[in-house]
N, C-alpha and C positions, 0 to 999 in steps of 0.2 A: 497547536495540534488541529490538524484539519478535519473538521465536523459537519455531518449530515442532520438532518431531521426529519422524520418521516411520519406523518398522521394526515388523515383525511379528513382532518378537522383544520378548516381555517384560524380557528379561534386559538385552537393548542398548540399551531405553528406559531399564530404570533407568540403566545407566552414563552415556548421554547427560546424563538429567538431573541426576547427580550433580555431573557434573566443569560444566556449565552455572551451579549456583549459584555456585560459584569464581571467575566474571566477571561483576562487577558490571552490564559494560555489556550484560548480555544478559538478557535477560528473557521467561519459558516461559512461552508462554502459551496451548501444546496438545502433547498427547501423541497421537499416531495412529499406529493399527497396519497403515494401508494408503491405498492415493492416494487412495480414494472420501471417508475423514475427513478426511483431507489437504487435499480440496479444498473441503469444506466448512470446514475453519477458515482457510482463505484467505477465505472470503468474511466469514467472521464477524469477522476481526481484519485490522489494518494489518501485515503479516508483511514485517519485514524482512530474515531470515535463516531459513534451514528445511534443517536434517541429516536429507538425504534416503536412507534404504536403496535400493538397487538391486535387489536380486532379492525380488521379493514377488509373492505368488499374485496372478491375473486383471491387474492393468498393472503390469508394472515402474516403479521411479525414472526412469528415464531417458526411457519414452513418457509418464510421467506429466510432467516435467518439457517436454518438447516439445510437450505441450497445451495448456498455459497461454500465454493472452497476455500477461501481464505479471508475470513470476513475481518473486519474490524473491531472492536472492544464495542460492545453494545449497552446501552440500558435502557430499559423496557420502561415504555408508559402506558398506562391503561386505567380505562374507570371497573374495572373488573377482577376483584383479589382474589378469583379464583384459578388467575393465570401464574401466583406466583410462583409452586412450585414447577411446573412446569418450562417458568422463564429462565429458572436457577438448574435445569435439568439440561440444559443447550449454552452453561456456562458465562451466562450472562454476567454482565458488573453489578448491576442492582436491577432493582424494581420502584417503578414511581407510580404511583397510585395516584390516579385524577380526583380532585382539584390538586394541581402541585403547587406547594408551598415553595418562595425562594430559596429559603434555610435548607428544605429536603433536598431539592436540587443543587447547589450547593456541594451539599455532604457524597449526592451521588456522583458530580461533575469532579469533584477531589478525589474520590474513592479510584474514579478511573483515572484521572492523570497519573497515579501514581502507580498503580498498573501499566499504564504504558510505559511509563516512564524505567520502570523495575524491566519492562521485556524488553527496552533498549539496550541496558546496560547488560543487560544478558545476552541478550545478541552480539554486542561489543564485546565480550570477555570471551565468546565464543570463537567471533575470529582472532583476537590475540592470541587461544591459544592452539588456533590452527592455522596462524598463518605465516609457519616457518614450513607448514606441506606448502607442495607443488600441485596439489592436486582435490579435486572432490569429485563425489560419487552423486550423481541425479538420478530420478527416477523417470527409464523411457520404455516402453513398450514393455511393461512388466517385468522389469528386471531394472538394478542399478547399473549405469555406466558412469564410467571412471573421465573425467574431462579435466586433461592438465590445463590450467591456467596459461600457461607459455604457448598453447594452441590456440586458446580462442582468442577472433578477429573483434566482434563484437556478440551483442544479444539484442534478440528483438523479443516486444514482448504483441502477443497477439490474442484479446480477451483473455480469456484463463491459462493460455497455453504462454509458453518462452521456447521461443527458436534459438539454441545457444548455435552460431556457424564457429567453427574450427577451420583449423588450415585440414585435417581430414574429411568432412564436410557438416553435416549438423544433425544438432541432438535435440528433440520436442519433448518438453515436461512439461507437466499438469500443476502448472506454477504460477501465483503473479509476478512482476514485475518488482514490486515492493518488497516482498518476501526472498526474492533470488536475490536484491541488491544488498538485504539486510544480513546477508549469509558471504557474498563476496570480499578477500579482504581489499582494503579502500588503497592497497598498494600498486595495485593492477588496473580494478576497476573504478569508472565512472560514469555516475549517470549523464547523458549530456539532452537528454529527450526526455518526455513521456514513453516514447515507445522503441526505445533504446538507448545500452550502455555500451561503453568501447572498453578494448582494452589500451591501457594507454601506451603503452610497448609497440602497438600494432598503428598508430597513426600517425601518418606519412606526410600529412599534409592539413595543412587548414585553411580554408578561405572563405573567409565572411563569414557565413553562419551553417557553413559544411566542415566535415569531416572525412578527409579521405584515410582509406584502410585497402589495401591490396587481396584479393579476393579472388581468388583461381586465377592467379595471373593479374586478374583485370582491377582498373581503381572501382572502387564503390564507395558512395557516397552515401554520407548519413546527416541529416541535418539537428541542427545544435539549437534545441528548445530557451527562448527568453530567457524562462523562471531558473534552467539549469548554469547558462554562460559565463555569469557570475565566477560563479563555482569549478568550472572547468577552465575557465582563460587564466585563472590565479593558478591553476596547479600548473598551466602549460608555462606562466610565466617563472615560474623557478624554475627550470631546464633552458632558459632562454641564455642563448649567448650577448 
């Protein structure tokens, strides 16, 4: 599970990261010494867990965490017990109170895998039992619109926003990337980028580390991210003659 850590403290970074190698199932994939990095390695990686400090110059953890539309599973550090209700009031996974013990961390690094791990399978069982519809409803310009599956070409994802393109032409929600893909069923869609998913019905062609899709007539190209290839050249290769 891909992990952040966030404190303005060098000393709490190290410890974070130390006791972090320890669980296999977590995996560091930024260190930041305040929300403004913080929120750019939200955009840069799929963050599914982020030991966020609370008292840090210009926005705290806690308005930095109440900014985000689609944050990741949190747990609060802090040498200050007087943030804890407050931290459990924006839903947080736990609270670690400075000096942290391995043990306490630990119990709060499990606490949250298993929360994540519970909102997978709930996502999972969500599109099994939606995915004999043709269709879903997003939210665009204040109101839901209805977007068949058998329309759309691909999705781009653009900071907080997802450009879905259809063959009618395109729908902008107030969405990540991660959250749209966790919601799509895996029959249609796939990730093949960081900053887009195809539909696999709709591509026409592949070469090298593009993806062509037909798009008002004309071919467009999407290119096909390292981390994702893997994962997409196997699905392409069962329909392979």
């Amino acid at each position: 599970m891909n992990t952040i850590i966030v404190d303005d403290e060098p000393l709490a970074l190290d410890v974070l990261e130390t006791y972090i190698e320890k669980i296999p199932e977590l995996n560091l994939v930024a260190r930041c010494t305040n929300a403004f990095e913080a929120n750019e390695a939200l955009k840069q990686h799929e963050v599914d867990l982020m030991f966020l400090d609370i008292q840090m110059p210009q926005l705290t953890g806690i308005d930095f965490l109440k900014s985000l539309t689609d944050p990741p599973a949190v747990v609060f550090t802090t040498a200050y017990s007087n943030y804890a209700i407050e931290g459990f009031e924006v839903n947080a996974v736990d609270y670690l109170l400075k000096p942290i013990s391995l043990e306490r961390f630990m119990k709060a690094a499990n606490k949250a895998i298993e929360q994540i791990e519970l909102r997978r399978r709930e996502n999972a069982s969500h599109l099994e039992m939606n995915d004999a519809d043709e269709f879903t409803f997003v939210k665009a310009d204040k109101k839901y619109v209805k977007v068949k599956y058998n329309e759309v070409l691909y999705i781009e994802g653009l900071k907080d926003y997802v450009i879905i393109r259809t063959e009618k032409g395109r729908v902008i929600t107030l969405q990540t990337m991660k959250s749209l893909e966790e919601k799509l069923p895996a029959r249609y869609f796939r990730r093949i980028h960081r900053s887009y998913i195809v539909n696999i019905d709709k591509v026409e062609a592949i070469m090298g580390n593009m993806v062509e899709v037909i798009e008002k007539g004309n071919p467009k190209h999407l290119p096909i991210g390292k981390n994702y290839r893997d994962d997409f050249l196997a699905i392409i290769n069962e329909n392979k003659l």
